[in-house]
N, C-alpha and C positions, 0 to 999 in steps of 0.2 A: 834578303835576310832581314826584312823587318822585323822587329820583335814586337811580339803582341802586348797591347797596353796591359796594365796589368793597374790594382788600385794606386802604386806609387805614378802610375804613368795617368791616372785618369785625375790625379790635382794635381799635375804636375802643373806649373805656369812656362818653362822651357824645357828645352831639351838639347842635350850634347848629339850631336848630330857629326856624325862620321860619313865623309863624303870616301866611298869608291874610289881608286887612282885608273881602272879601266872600265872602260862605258856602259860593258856588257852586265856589273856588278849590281847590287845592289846594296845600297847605305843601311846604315844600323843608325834608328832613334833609341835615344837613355832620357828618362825624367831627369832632369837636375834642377838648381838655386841657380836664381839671375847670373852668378860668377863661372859658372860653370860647375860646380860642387855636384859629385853623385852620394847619394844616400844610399849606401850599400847594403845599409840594415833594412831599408822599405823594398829593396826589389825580389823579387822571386827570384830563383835557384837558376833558371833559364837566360833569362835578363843581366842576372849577375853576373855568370859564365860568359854571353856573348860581348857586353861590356869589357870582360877582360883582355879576351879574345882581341878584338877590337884595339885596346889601348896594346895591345903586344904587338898587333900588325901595325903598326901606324908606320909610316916612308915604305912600307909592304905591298899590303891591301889595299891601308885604309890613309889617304889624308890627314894634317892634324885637326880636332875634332873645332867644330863650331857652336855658340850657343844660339840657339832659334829659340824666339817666343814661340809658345803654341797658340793657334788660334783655334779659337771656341766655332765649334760646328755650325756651321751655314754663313759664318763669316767672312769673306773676302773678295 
């Protein structure tokens, strides 16, 4: 259930990153601000929705979420 970048996700410089609590899942990445902050008003309708999703499942689904820098392609 990754969500597709979208322009808020392609400047983003981190991302809120929601770890799976079973192995078989898959994590959801959100753009956000170094603190964690998500910009509700920059993401698509999609993005927004699983975001919430997400923060509703947390001790559920989903873990509590972590901030990751993104790294710039062909990096690491």
């Amino acid at each position: 259930m990754f969500a597709k970048p979208d322009t808020a996700a392609a400047e983003a410089t981190h991302l809120l990153h929601f770890e799976p609590l079973s192995a078989g899942d898959a994590g959801l990445d959100i753009p956000c601000d170094p603190t964690g902050r998500v910009g509700l008003d920059a993401l698509g309708e999609k993005l927004r929705n699983d975001y919430f999703f997400a923060r509703t499942l947390i001790g559920r689904l989903f873990a509590r979420p972590t901030v990751r820098l993104v790294r710039p392609l062909g990096a690491g």
